[in-house]
MARLUM-683277 format. One record per atom (N, C-alpha, C, O): z, x, y. Coordinates in steps of 0.001 Angstrom, whole numbers, plus 524288, in hexadecimal, padded with zeros to 5 digits. Layout:
N
ZXY;...
END
This chain:
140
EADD1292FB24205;EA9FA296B124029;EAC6229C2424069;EAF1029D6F24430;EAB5929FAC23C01;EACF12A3FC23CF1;EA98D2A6D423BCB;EA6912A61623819;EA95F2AD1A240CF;EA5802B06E23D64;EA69A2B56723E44;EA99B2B6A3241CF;EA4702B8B923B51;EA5FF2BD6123B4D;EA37C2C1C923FF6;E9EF82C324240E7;EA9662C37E242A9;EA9112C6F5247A8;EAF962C7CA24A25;EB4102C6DF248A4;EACE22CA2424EEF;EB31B2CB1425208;EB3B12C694257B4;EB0402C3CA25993;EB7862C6FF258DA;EB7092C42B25E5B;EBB4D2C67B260EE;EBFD82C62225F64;EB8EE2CA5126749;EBAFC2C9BC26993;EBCAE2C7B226E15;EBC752C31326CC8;EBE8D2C79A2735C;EBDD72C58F2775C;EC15D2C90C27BBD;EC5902CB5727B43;EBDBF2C86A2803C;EBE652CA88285A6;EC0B22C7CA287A2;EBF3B2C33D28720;EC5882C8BF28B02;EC8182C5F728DAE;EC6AC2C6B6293DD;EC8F22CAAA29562;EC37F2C4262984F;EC1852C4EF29ACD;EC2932C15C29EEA;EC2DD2BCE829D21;EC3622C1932A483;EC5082BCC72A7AA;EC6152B8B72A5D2;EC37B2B4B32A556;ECAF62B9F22A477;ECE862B47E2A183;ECBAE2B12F29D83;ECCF82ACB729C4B;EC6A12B48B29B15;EC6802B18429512;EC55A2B58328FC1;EC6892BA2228F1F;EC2E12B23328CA6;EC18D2B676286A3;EBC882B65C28754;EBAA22B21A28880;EB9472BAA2286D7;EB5152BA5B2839E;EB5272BBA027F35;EB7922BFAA27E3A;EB2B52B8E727B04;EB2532BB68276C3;EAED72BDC6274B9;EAAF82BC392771E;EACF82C1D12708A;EA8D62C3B526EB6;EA9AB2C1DD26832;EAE322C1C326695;EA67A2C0D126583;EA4982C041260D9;EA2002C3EE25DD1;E9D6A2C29125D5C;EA2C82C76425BE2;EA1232CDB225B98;E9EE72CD7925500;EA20A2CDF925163;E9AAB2CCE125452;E99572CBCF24E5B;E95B52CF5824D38;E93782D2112507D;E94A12CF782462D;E92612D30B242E3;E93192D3EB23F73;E97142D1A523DFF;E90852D79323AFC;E917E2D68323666;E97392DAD623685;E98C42DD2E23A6D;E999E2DB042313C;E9D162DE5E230A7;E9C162E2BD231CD;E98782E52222FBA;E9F812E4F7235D5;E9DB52EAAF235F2;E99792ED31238CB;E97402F16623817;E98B82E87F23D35;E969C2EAFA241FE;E98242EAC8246AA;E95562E97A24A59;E9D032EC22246FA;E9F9B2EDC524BD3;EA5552E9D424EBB;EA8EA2EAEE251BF;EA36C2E44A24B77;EA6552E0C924FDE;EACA32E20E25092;EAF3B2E12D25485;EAEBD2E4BD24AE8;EB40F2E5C824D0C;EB4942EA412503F;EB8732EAFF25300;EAFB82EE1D24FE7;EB0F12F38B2538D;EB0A72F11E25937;EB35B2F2B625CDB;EAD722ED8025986;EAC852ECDC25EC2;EB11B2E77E260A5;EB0C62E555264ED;EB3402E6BC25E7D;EB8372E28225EC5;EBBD62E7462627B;EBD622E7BB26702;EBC062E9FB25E11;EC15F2F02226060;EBEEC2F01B26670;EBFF62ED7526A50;EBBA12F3CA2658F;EB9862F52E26A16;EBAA02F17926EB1;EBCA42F37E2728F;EB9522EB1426ED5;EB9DE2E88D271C8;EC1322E60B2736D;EC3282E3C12772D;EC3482E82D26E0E;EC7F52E7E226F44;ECB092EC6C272FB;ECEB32EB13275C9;EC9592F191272C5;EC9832F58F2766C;EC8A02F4B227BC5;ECB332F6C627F43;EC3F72F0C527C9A;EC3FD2EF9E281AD;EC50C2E94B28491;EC2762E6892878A;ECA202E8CF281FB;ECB8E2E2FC2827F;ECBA22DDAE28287;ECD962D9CC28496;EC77F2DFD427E1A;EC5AE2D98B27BC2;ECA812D74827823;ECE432DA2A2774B;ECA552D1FB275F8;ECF442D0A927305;ECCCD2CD5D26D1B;EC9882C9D826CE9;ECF0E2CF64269A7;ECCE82D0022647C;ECE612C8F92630C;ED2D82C8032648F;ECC5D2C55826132;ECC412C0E925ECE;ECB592C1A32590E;ECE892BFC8255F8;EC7362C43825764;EC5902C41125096;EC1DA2C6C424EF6;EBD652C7AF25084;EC4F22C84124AAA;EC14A2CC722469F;EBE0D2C955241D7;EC0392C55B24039;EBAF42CA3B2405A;EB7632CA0223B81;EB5F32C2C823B52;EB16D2C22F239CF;EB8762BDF423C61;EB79D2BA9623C7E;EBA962BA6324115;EBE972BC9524294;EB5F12B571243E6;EB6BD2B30324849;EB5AA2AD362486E;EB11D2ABE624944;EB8F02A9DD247CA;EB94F2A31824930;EB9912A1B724D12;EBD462A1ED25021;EB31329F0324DD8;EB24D29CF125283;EB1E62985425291;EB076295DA24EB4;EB3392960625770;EB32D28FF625957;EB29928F7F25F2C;EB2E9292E52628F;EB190289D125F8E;EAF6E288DC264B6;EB39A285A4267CC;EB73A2837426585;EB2FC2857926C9B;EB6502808426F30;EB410281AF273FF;EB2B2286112756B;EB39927C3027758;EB0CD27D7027BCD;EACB827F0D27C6F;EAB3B280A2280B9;EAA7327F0B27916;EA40A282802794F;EA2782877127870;E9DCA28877278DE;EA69A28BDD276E4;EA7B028F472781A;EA89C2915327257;EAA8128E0126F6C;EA7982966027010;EA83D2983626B5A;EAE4729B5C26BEC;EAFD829D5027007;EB05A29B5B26854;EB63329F3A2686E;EB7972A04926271;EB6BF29CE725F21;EB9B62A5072613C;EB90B2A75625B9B;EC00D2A8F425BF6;EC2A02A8C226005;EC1DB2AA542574D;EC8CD2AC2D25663;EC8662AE2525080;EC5E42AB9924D49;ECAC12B26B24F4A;EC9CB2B3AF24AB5;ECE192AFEF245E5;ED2352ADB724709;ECBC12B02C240F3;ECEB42AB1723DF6;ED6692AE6323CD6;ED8952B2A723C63;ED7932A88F23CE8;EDE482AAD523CA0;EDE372AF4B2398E;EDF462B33723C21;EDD3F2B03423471;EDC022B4C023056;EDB5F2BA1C23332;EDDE22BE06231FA;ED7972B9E423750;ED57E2BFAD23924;ED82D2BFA223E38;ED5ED2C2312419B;EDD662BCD623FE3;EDDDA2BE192477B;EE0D82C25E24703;EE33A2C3FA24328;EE0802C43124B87;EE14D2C9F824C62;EDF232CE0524873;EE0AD2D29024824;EDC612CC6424647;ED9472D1102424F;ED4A62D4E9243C6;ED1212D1F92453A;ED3482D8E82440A;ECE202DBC2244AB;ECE0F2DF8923FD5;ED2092E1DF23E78;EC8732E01F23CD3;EC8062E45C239CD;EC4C42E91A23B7A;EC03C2E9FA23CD3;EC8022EB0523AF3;EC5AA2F08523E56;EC4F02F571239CB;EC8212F8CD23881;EBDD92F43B23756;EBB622F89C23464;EBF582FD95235ED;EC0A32FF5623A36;EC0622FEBD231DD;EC448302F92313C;EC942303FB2313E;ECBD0307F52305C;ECA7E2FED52329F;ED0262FE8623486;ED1D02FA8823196;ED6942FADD2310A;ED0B92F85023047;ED19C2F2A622CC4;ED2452EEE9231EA;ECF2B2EEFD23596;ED6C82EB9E231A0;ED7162E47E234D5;EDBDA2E70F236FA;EDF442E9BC234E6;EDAFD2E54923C48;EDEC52E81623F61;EE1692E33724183;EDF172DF6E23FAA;EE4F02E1D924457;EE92A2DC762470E;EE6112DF1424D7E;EE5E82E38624F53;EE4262DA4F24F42;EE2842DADF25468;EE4092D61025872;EE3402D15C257D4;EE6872D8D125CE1;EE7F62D36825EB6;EE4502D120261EE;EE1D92D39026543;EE3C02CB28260C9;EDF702C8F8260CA;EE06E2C3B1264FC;EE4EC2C2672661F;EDC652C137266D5;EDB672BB782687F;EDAB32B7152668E;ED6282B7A126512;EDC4D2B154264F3;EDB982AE5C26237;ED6B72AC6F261BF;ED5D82AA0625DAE;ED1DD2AD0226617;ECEE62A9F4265CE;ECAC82ABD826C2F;ECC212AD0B270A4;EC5C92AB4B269AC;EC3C82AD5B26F6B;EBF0A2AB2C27056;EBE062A95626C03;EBBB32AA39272EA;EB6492A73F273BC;EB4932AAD1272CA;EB75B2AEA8271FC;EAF5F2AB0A2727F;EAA812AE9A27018;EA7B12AC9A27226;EA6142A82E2712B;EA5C32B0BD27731;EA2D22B0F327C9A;E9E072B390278AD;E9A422B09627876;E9D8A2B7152766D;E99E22BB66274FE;E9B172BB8E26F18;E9F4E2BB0F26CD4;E95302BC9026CD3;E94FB2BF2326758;E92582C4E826834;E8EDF2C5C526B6B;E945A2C84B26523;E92E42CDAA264AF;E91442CDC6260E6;E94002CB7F25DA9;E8D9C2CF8A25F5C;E8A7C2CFFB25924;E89842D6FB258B8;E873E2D9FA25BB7;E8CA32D80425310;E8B762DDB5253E9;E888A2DFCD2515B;E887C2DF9024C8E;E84E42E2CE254AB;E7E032E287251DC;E7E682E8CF25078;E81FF2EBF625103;E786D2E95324E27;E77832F08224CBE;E74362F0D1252B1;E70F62EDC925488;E76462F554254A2;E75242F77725922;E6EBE2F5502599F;E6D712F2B125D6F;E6B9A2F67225622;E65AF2F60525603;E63692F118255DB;E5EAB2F0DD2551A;E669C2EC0925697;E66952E8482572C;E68232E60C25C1D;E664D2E1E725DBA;E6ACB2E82A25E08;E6DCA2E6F72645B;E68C12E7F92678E;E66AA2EC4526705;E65C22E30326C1E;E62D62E3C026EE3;E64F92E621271BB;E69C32E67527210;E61042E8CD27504;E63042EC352794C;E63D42E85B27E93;E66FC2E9B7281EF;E60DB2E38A27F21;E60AA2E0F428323;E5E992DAAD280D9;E5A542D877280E8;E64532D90F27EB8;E63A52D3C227AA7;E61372D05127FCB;E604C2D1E22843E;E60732CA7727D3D;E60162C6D1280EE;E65332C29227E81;E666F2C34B279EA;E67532BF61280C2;E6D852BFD4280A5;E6C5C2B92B27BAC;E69B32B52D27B5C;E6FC32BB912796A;E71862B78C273C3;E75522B6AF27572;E77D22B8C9278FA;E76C72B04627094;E7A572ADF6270C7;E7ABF2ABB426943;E77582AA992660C;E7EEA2ABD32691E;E7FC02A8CA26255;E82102A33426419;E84042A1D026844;E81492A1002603A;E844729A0A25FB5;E893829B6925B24;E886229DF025722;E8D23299C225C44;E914229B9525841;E95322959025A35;E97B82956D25E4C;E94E22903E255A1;E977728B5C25738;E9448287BC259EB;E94B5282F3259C2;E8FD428B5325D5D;E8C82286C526017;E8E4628940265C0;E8D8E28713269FB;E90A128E0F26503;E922D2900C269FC;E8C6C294C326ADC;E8A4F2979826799;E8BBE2944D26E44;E8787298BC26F74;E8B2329E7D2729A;E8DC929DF427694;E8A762A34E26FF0;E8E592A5CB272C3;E8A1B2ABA22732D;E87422AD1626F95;E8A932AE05277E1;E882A2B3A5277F6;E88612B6122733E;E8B9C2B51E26FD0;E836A2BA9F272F8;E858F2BE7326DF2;E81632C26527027;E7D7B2C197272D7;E82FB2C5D526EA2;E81FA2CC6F27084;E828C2D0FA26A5E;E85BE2D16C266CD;E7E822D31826B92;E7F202D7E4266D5;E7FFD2DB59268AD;E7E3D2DD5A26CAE;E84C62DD4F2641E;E86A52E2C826697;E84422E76A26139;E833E2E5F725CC0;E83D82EC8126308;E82372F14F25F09;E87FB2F21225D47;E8BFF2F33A25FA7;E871A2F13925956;E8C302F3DD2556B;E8FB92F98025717;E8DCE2FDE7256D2;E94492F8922588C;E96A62FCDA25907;E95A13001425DE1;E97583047E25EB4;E92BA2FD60260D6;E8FCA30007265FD;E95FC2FFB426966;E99A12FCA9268A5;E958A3036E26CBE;E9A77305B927043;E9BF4301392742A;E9FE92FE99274ED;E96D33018227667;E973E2FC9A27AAC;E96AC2F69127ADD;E95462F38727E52;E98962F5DC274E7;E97482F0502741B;E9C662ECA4276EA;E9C422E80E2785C;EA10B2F09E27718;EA4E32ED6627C74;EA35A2EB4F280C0;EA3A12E6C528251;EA1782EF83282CE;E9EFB2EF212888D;E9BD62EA9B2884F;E9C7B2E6C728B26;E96F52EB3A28373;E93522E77A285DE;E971C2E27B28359;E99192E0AA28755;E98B32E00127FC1;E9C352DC5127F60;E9D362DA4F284E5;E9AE32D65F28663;EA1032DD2A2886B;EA2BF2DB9528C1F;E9FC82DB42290E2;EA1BB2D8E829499;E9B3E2DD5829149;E975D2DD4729425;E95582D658293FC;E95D22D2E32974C;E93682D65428F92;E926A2D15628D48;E96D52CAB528DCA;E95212C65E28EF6;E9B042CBBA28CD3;EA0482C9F728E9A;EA00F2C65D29466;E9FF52C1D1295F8;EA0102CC592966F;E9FED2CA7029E22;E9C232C71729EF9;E9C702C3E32A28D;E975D2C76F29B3A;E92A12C29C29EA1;E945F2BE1F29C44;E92F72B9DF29E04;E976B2BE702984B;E96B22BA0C296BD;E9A702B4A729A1A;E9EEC2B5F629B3E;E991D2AFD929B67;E9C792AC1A29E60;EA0CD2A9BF29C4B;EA3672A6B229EF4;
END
């Protein structure tokens, strides 16, 4: 299955988390890819993400065509060095600020038959690292 987004992943007591960072074109997911690459996250895939399961467990890699690729509005497709492949702990959905509850009650998507967290983030909002990684740490 493939769908359109970024994936990155946290490297955290000796494993990956991954995030699944989706939306329509052009609301944020590659700004907030950078951003999360600034604070040491490790880039897997831009614009399409192929996911599959093993073990029970969801994991996404961007298709041979796009590895090491990011397009970065304004910049065109830049060579990024990248990870082959990462689980996807978390989906990020990137919402219009006025849509983001202030105090959600906690979702989850099915993506394969995998049930995986998902969290809305406000578009372009500063602290959407932080809470990312906020979010990250609880997760098991």
């Amino acid at each position: 299955m493939i769908v359109h987004g970024v994936l990155m992943a946290q490297a955290r007591g000796g494993r990956l988390r991954g995030v699944l960072i989706t939306g329509p074109s052009g609301s944020g997911k590659s700004d907030l890819a950078l951003r999360l690459l600034d604070e040491g996250f490790l880039f897997a895939a831009d614009d399409r993400v192929e996911l599959w399961t093993s073990g029970g467990r969801l994991y996404g890699r961007a298709p041979d065509a796009l590895f090491g690729l990011m397009e970065i509005r304004g910049l065109g497709v830049r060579a990024q060095t990248a990870i082959t492949f990462a689980p996807v702990s978390l989906i990020a959905v990137m919402s219009p600020a006025a849509e983001v509850e202030r105090v959600p009650e906690p979702e989850q998507e099915t993506l394969l038959g995998i049930a995986t967290p998902r969290v809305h983030l406000a578009r372009y909002e500063v602290s959407a690292t932080a809470k990312l990684r906020q979010v990250l740490m609880t997760l098991g």
